[in-house]
C-alpha positions in Angstrom: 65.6 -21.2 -31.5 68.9 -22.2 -33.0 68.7 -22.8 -36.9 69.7 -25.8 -38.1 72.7 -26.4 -39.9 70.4 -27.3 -43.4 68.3 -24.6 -42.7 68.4 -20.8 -44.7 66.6 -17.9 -43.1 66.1 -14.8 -44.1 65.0 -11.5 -42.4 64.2 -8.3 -44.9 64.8 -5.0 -42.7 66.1 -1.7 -43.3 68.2 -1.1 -40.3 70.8 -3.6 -38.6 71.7 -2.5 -34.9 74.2 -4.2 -32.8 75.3 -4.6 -29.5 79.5 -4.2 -28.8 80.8 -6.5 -26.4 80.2 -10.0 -26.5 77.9 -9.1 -29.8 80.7 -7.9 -32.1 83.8 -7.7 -29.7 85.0 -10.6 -27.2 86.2 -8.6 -24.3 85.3 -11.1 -22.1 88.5 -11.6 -20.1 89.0 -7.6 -19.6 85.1 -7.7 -18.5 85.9 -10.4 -15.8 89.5 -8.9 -14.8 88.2 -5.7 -13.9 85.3 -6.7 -12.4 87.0 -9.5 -10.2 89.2 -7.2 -8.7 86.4 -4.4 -7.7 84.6 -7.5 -5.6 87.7 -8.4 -4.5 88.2 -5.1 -3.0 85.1 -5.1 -1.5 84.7 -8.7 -0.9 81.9 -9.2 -2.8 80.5 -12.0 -4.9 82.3 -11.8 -8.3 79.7 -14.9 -10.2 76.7 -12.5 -9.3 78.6 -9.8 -10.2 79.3 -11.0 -13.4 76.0 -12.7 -13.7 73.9 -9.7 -13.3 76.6 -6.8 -15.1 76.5 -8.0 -18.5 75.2 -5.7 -21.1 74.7 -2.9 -18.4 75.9 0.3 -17.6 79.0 0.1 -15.6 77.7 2.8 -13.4 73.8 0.5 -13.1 76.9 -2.3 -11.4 78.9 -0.2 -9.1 75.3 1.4 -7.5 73.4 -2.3 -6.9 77.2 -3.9 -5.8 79.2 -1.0 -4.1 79.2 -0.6 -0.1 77.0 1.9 1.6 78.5 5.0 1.3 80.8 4.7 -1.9 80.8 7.5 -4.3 79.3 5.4 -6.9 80.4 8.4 -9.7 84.1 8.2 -8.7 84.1 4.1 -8.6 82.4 3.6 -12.2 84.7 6.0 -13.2 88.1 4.3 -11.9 86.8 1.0 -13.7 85.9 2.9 -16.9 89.3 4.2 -16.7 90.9 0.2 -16.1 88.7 -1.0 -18.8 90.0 1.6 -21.2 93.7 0.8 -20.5 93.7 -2.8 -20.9 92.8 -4.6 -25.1 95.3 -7.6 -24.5 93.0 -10.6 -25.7 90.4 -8.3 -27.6 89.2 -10.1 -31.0 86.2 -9.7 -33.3 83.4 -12.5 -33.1 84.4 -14.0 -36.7 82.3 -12.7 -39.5 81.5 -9.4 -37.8 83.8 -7.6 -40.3 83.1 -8.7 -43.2 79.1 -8.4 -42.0 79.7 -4.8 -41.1 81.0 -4.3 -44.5 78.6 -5.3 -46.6 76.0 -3.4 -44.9 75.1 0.8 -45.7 76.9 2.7 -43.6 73.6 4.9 -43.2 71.5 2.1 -42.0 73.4 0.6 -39.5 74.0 1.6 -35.6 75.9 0.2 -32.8 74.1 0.6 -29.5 76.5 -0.3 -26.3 76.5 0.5 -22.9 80.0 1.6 -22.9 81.1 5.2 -23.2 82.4 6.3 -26.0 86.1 6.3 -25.2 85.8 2.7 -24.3 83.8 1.7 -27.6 86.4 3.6 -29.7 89.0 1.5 -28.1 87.5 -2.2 -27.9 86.4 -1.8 -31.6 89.9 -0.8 -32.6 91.2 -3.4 -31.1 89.9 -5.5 -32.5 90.0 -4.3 -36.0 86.5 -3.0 -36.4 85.6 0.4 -37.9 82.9 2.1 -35.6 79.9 2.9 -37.1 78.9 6.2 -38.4 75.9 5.8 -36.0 77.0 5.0 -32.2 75.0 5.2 -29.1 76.9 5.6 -26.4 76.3 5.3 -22.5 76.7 9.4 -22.5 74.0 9.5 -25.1 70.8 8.1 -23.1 69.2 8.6 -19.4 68.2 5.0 -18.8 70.5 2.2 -19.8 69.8 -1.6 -21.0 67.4 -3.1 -20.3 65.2 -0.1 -20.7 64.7 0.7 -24.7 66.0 3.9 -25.1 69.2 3.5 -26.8 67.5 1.1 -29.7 64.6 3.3 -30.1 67.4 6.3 -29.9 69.1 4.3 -33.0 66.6 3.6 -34.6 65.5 7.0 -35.0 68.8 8.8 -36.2 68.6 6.2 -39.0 65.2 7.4 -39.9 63.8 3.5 -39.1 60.7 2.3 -37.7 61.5 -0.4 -34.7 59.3 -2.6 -36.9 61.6 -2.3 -39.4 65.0 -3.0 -37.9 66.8 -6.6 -36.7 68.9 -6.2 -33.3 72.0 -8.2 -32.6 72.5 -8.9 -28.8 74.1 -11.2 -26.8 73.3 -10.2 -23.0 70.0 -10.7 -21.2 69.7 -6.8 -20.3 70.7 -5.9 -24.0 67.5 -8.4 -25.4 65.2 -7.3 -22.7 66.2 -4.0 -24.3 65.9 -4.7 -27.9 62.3 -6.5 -27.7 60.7 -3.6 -25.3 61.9 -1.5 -28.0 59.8 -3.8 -30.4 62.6 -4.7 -32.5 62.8 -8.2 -34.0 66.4 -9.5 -32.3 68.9 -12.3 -33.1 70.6 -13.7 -30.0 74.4 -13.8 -31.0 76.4 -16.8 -28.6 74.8 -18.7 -25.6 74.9 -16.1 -22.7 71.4 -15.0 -23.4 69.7 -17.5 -21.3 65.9 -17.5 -20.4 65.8 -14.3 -22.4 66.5 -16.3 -26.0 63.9 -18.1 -25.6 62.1 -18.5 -28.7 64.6 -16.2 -30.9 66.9 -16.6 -33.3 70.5 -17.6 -32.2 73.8 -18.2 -34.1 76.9 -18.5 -32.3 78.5 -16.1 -34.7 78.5 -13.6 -38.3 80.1 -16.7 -40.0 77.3 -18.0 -42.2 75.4 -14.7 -42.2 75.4 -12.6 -45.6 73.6 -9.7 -46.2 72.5 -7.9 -49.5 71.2 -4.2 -49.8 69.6 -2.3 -52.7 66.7 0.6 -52.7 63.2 0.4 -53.3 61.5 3.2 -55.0 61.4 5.5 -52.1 64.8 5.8 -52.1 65.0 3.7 -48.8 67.6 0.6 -48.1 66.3 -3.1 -48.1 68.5 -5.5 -46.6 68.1 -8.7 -46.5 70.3 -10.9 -44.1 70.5 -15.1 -44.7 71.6 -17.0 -41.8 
């Protein structure tokens, strides 16, 4: 549901995980560039390309889209390698830095289905510290939308799933956040039938967030929207 402009919500969690790309980095012209020229090359259909690929592992892309008898490892890895060499047009969604900030470093996590060479670069690019906690593509078997690298996050910061809020923006990357059963916030309007029902902002720039421990010694954080 989108809040209303009059309207202030709160959520009370002890863990904040977020997505990368189109969650706290716009990459979405690199996304599209890349992408349009490997279905160019192989004449394939670049809008279900870009339709389906969001939020998912590069490699997931290249093995549903690539011709019969491509060496799928080789491919993904030539596109991870043009992705990596190309930030022109990279920005932070606004509010994500200041968000970032104001949250414990030990209970947040970025979960993203890019490697980690690729997340180092998008975030510095646009002008974002990486958190201490990243889960990377290299870190889990099965990528978005299965829930292994939220519950993977989750678990390093010593949080229950009940316990945390997820930021996402990509169908895969909710599917992923609510089989993990993680209470998510869609961030923009490329979530589609998947938001349905979920709290979506269109960006960090009317959320605060607040932090203090309880008497176990564990963070509280309580996020207004």
């Amino acid at each position: 549901m989108n809040l209303p402009a009059e309207a202030v919500k709160t959520l009370t969690v002890r863990a904040v995980l977020f997505d990368m790309d189109g969650t706290l980095v716009d990459s979405t012209a690199i996304v599209e560039e890349v992408w349009s020229e490997f279905a160019g090359r192989y004449g394939l259909d670049i809008e279900e390309i870009l339709r389906t690929s969001h939020g998912v592992q590069a490699k997931d892309t290249v093995r549903r889209f690539a011709p019969a008898g491509a060496d799928i490892d080789a491919l993904a890895e030539e596109l991870g390698e043009m992705e990596r060499t190309r930030t022109d047009g990279i920005v932070a969604l606004p509010g994500a830095a200041e968000l970032l900030r104001s949250l414990p470093a030990d209970a947040v996590a970025m979960v993203t289905s890019a490697d980690r060479i690729l997340a180092g670069v998008r975030m510095q690019a646009a002008g974002l510290e990486m958190p201490a906690t990243t889960v990377t593509s290299e870190a889990v078997t099965r990528g978005k939308p299965h829930p292994e690298g939220y519950l993977r996050a989750a678990a390093l910061l010593g949080a229950e799933p009940a316990d945390v809020v997820v930021f996402e923006d990509a169908p895969a990357g909710i599917a992923s956040a609510r089989a993990a059963g993680m209470r998510t916030v869609v961030v923009g309007d490329a979530g589609g039938e998947a938001a349905d029902g979920l709290w979506q902002i269109a960006d960090y720039s009317a959320v605060t967030a607040t932090a203090s421990l309880d008497a176990s010694g564990r963070w509280v954080i309580e996020l207004r929207f």
